[in-house]
N, C-alpha and C positions, 0 to 999 in steps of 0.2 A: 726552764720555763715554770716550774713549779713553785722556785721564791717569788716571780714576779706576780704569778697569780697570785700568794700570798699576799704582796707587800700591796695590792692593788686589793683585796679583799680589806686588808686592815683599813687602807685608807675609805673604802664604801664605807665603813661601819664606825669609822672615827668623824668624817664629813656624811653623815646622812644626807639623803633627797630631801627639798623641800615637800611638806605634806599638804599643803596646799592651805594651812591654816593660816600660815607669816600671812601678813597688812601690807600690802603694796608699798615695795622698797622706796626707802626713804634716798631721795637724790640727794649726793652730798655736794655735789660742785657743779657747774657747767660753764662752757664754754663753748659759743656758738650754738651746732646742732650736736657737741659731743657732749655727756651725761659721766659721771661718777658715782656709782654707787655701789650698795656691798652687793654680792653675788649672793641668792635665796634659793637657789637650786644647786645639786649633785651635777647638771650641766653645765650651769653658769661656772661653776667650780673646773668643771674642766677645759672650759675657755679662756678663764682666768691663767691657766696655768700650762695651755696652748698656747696663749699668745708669750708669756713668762719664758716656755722655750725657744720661741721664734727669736725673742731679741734677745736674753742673755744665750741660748748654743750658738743659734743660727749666725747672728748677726755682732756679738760682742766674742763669739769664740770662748764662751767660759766651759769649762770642766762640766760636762754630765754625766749621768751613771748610766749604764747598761741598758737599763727600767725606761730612763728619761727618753735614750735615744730610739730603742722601741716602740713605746708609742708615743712620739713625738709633746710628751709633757715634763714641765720640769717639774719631777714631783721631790717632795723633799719631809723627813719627818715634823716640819714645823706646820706642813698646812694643816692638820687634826685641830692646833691650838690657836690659829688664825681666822680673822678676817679678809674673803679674796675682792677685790674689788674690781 
């Protein structure tokens, strides 16, 4: 339990909260009533990445970690360096 509190610490501190200073997200795409856009929150982030487990574990059966399958996110060292949308 202790690396995943770590490994979940790092990621808070690599993806901070939004502070409420970002300019109302810029939409990149739409379609109908559905919206594209980057994710401005530490929430939004983990939406991004709840919905990322649903279809690549859940639903496509890919390989997750330990981390992933506990709290239902597919977290991975690349989101620190990324954009989640």
């Amino acid at each position: 339990m202790m690396m995943i509190e770590a490994t979940l610490d790092r990621l808070r501190n690599e993806c901070p909260a939004s502070d409420g200073v970002n300019p109302a997200p810029q939409i990149l795409g739409r379609i109908g009533s559905m919206v594209t856009r980057l994710a401005v929150s530490q929430s939004e982030i983990r939406e991004a990445q709840r919905l990322r487990y649903t279809v690549f574990c859940n639903e496509l059966n890919a390989h997750a970690t330990d981390i992933s399958h506990l709290y239902k996110l597919e977290i991975d060292q690349h989101d620190a360096h990324y954009d989640h949308l």
